[in-house]
C-alpha positions in Angstrom: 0.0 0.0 0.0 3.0 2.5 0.6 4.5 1.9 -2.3 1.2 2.4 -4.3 0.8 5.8 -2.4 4.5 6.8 -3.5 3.6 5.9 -6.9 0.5 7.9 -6.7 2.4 11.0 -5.7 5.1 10.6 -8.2 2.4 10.4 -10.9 0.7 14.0 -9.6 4.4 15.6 -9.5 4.9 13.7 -13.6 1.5 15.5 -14.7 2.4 19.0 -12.6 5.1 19.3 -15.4 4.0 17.8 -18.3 0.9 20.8 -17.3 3.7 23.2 -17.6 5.5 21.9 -20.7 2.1 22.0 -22.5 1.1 25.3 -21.0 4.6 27.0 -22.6 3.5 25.0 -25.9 6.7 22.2 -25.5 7.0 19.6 -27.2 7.5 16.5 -25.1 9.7 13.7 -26.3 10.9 9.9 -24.8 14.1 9.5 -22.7 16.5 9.5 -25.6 18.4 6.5 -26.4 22.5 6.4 -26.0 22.5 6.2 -30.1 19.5 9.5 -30.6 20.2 12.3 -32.6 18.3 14.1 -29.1 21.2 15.6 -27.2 20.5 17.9 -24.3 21.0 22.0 -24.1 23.6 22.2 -21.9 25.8 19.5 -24.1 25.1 22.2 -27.6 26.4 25.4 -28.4 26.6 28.0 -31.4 29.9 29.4 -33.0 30.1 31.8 -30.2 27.8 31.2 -27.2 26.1 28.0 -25.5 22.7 27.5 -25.9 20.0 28.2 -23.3 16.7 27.4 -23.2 15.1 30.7 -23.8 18.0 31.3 -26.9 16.5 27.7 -28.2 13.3 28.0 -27.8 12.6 29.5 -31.5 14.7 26.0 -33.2 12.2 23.6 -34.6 14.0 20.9 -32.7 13.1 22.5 -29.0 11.8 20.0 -27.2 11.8 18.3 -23.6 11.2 15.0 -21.9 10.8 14.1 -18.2 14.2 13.3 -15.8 14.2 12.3 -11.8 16.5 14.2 -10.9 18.3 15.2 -7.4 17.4 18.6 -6.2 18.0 20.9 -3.6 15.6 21.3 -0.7 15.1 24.6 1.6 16.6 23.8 5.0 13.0 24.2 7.1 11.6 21.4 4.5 14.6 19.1 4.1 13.9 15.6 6.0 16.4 13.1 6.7 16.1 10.4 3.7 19.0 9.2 4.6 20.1 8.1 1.4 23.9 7.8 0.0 23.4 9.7 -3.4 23.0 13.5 -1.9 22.1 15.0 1.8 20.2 17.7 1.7 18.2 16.8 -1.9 15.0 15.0 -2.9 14.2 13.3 -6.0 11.7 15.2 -8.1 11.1 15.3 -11.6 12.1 17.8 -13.7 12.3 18.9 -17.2 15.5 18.4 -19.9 15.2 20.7 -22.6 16.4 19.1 -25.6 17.1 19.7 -29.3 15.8 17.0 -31.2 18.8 17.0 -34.1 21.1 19.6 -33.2 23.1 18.7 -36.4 20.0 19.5 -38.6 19.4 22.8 -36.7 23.1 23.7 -36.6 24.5 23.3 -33.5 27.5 22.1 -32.8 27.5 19.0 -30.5 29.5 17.3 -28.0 28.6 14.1 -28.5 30.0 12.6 -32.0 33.4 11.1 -29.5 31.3 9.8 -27.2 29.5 8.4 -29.6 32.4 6.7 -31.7 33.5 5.0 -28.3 29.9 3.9 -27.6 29.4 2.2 -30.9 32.6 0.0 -29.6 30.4 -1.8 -27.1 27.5 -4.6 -28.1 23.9 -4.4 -27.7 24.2 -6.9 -24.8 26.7 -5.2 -23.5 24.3 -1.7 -23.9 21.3 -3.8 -22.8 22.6 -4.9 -19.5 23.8 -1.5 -18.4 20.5 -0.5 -19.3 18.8 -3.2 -17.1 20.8 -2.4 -14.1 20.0 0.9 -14.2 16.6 -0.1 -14.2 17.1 -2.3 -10.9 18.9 0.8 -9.0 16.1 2.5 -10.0 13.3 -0.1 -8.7 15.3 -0.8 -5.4 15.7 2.7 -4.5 12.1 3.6 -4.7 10.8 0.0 -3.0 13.7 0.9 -0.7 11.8 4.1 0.0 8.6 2.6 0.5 9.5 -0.3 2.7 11.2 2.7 5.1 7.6 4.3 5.7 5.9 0.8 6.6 8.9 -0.2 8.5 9.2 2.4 10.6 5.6 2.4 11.6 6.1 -1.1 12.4 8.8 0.0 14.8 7.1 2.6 16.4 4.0 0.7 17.1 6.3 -2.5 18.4 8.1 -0.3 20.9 4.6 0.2 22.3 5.0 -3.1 24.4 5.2 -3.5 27.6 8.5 -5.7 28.3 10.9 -6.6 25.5 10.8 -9.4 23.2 12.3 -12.8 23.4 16.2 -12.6 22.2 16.1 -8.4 22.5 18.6 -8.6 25.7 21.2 -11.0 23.4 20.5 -8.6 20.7 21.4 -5.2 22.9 24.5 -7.2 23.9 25.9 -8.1 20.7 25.3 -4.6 19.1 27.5 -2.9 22.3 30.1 -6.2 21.8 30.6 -5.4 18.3 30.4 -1.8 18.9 29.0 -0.9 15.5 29.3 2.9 14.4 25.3 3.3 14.0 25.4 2.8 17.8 28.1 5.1 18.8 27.2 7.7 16.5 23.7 7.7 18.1 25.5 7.5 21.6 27.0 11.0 20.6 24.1 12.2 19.1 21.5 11.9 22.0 19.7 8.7 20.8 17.4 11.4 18.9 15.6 8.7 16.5 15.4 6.5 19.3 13.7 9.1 21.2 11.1 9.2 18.5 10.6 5.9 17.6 9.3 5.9 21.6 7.4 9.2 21.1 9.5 11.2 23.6 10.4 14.8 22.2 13.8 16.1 22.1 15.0 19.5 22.1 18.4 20.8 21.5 20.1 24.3 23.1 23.2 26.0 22.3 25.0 22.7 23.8 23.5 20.4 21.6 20.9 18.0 22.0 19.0 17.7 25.8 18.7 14.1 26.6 16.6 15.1 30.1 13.4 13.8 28.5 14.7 10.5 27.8 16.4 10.4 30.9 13.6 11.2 32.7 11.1 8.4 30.7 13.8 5.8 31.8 13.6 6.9 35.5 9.8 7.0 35.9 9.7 3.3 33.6 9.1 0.0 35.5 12.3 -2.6 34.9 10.4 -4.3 31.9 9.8 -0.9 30.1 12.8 0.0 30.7 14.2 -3.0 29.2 12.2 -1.6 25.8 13.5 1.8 26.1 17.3 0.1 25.5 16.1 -2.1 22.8 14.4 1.4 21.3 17.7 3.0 21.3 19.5 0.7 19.5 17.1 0.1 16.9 16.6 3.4 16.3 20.3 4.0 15.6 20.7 1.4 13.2 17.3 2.7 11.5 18.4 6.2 11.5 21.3 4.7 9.4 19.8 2.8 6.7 18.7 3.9 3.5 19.2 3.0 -0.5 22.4 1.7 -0.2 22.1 -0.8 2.5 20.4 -3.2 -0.5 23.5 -2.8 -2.1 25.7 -4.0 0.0 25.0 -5.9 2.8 27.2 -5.2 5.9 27.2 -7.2 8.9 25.5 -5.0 11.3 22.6 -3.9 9.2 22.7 -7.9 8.1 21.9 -8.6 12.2 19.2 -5.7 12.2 17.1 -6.9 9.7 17.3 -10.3 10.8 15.8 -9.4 14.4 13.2 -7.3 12.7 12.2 -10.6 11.1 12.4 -12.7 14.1 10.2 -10.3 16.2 7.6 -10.1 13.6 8.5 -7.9 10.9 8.2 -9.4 7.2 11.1 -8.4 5.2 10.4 -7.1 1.5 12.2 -8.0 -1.5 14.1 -5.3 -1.3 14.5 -5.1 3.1 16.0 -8.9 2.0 18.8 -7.9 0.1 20.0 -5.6 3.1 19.5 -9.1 5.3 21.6 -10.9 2.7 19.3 -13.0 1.1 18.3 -13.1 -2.2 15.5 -11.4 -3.6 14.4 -9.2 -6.6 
């Protein structure tokens, strides 16, 4: 269900610019091909000067098609995604402006080397580059979705009265093997943690005031309090997963998802790949 509302949303934000494009009377084209005459703005120029979109916008081949692209967020609405490609970006879609044959039109292109190398390489070669672009692609966004649900999850399963069978063995082995999601949450004041168990942190000109979560644990019977240090230490391996845990699947996030999965939690496809097991 999350990931059909995330495909939902990324339809309305496809159509909110395709709106535009038709509005400023654009002609929208495919993704071009490696091998298309289509060649992007910023890779064309004239004799003298490169070509913008408002200088192109009167050659018949002006055109654009539709990119997800990274892009800069204002700092009040930037979220933690806490994916590997950029901090402080979302993906959003956005418009290439394109000529459609800059060597009909006259400009003067960038890409006849590229191209001469390119044409070295086979179509199965080309193909499979192609596909695993596609699987990035997929991961990262069933990645995203499987984030949402499994963080609810979390939350609601740190609602519990005592901790679950295994959590104390867990607990240990994470402050054994002194992974860096722990201590970086040690020094960070344990703030997803905090959240994960509804308690809100505030920070000062020190840093972050852990007084709240200090005083949760003092007023919490033994068996909450027992969950509270099983909340801390999942939340700082959460707070440190994102698109590239699928990728590579290092031991500690390997140990995470598997006690997810022992306590309840069904892994996806993609949530399987980060426990390092095989999946799609």
């Amino acid at each position: 269900m999350q990931q059909f509302r995330d495909e939902r949303e990324d339809r309305e934000a496809q159509a909110a610019v395709l709106a535009e494009l038709a509005e400023a009377g654009v002609t929208v084209v495919e993704h071009p091909r490696w091998d298309s005459p289509v060649q992007s703005l910023d890779q064309l120029s004239t004799e003298a000067n490169p070509i913008t979109v408002e200088s192109h916008m009167s050659c018949p081949g002006h055109a654009a098609y539709l990119a997800e692209v990274w892009t800069d967020v204002d700092e009040d609405e930037q979220v933690d995604t806490n994916d590997d490609e950029d901090d402080g970006s979302v993906l959003a879609w956005e418009a290439i402006y394109v000529c459609t044959d800059p060597v009909a039109n006259g400009h003067i292109t960038e890409q006849a080397s590229r191209r001469s190398a390119a044409s070295e390489r086979t179509e199965a070669d080309i193909e499979a580059e192609r596909q695993e672009r596609r699987n990035v692609l997929a991961n990262n966004k069933a990645w995203r979705s499987a984030e949402s649900v499994r963080r609810e999850w979390l939350a609601k399963f740190l609602e519990r009265k005592s901790a679950p069978k295994d959590a104390q063995r867990f607990i240990y082995a994470a402050i054994t093997h002194g992974d860096f999601e722990l201590t970086k949450a040690m020094q960070d004041g344990h703030v997803f943690g905090a959240e994960l168990l509804g308690i809100e942190m505030d920070s000062s000109g020190y840093g972050i005031n852990r007084q709240p979560l200090i005083d949760t644990l003092n007023n919490a019977i033994e068996a909450r309090a027992q969950v509270m240090a099983l909340a801390l230490v999942l939340g700082a391996y959460e707070s440190q997963t994102g698109v590239h845990c699928w990728r590579s699947a290092r031991e500690a996030t390997r140990r995470y998802m598997s006690a997810l999965a022992s306590w309840g939690y069904v892994l996806s496809d993609v949530e399987n790949l980060a426990a390092g097991e095989s999946g799609n």
